[in-house]
C-alpha positions in Angstrom: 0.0 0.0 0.0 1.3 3.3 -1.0 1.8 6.5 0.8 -1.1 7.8 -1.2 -3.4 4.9 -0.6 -2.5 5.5 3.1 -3.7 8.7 3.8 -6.4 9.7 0.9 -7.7 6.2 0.3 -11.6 6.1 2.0 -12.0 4.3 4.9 -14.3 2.2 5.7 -16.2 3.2 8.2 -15.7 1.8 11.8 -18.4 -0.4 12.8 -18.5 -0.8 16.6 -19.5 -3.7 17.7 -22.6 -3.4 20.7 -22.0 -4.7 23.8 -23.3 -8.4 23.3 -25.9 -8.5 25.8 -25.4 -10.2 28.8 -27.4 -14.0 28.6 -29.4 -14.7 31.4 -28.6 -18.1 32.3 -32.4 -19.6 34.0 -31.7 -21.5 36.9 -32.2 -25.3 37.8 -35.6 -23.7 39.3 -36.7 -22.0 36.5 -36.2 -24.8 33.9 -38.3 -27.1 36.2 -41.1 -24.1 36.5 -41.3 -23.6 32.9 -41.7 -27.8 32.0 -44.2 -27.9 34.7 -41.7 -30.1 37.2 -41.2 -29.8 40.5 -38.8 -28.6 41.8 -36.7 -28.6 45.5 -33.5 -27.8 46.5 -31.6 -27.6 49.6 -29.9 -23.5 49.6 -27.7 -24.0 52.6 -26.8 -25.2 55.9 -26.0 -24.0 59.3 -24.8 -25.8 62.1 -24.6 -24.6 65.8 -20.9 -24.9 66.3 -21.7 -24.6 70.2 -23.9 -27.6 69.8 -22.9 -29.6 66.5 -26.4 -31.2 66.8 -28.4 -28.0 66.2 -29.0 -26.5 62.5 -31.2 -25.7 59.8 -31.7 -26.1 56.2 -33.1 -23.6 53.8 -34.6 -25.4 51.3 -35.9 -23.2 47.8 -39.0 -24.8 45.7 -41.6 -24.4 43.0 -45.5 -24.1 43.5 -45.8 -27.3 41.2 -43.8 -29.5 44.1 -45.8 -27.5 47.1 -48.7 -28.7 44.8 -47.7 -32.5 44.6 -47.4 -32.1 48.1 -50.9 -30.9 48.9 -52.2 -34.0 46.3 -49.7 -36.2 48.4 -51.7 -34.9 51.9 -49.2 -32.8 53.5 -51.6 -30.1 53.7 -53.3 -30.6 57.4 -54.8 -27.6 57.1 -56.6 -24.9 54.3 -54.8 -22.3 56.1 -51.1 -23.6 55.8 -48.6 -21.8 54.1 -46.4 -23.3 51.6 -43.5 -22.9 54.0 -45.5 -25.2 56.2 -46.6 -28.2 53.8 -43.1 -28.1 52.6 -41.3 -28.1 56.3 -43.6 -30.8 57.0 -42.5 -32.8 54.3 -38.9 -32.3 55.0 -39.9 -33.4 58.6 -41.0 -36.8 57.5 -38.3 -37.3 55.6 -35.6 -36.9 57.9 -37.4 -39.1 60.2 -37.7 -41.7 57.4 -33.7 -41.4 57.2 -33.5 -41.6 61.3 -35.9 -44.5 61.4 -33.8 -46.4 58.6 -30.9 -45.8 60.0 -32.1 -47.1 63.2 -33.3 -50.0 61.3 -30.0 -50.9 59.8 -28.1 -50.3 63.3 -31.0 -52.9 64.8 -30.3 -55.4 62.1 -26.3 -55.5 62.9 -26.8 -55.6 66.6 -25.8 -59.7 67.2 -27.6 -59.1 70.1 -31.3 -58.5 68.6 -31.3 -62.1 67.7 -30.5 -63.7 70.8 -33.1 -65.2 72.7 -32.3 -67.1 75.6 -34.8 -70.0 76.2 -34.9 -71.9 79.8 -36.9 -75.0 80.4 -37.5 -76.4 84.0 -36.7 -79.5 84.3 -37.0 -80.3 87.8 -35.1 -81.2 90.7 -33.9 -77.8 90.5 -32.2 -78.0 87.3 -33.3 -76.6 84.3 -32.6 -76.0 80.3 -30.9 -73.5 78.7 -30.4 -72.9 74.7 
């Protein structure tokens, strides 16, 4: 290219690009909503560190899982917020994890199984198996 070329020769206009705009990315809760799923999710967790047996969950959901629910008969009462039909679900389940774990614990203890049997059999002696 030529000194002439350089300085007389038309440019081409600039064409800025636009800012490409920012994609909203829809959330695991939002897919669900908009194909009529339901949808839970736990948000976070806090423990008591001065008692590591005390917490709480906060749990996010959709009004098509609080509606399974209510179908399912978690709803005790026409009043009952959604935060209550859901926190009563989540009630039963972690009792349904306690009582299975208890289940499994019962099932390993060698001692469940042992039943002492004692028969009389007179003369002060007796039986045992």
């Amino acid at each position: 290219m030529g000194l002439f070329d350089k300085f007389f020769k038309k440019k081409k206009p600039e064409v800025k690009a636009e800012p490409k705009s920012k994609k909203v990315e829809k959330s695991a809760k939002d897919l669900a909503t908009e194909k009529g799923e339901p949808y839970v999710a736990i948000l976070g967790m806090e423990i008591d560190p001065e008692n590591m047996q005390n917490g709480s969950f906060e749990l996010d959901w959709n009004d098509k899982f609080v509606a399974n629910l209510v179908r399912a008969g978690y709803q005790m009462n026409p009043k009952d917020t959604d935060a209550d039909i859901v926190d009563r679900w989540f009630t039963a389940v972690c009792r349904n994890v306690v009582l299975e774990t208890y289940e499994q614990y019962e099932a390993m203890n060698p001692e469940r199984d042992r039943l002492i049997k004692s028969r009389n059999l007179g003369d002060g002696r007796s039986e045992v198996s």
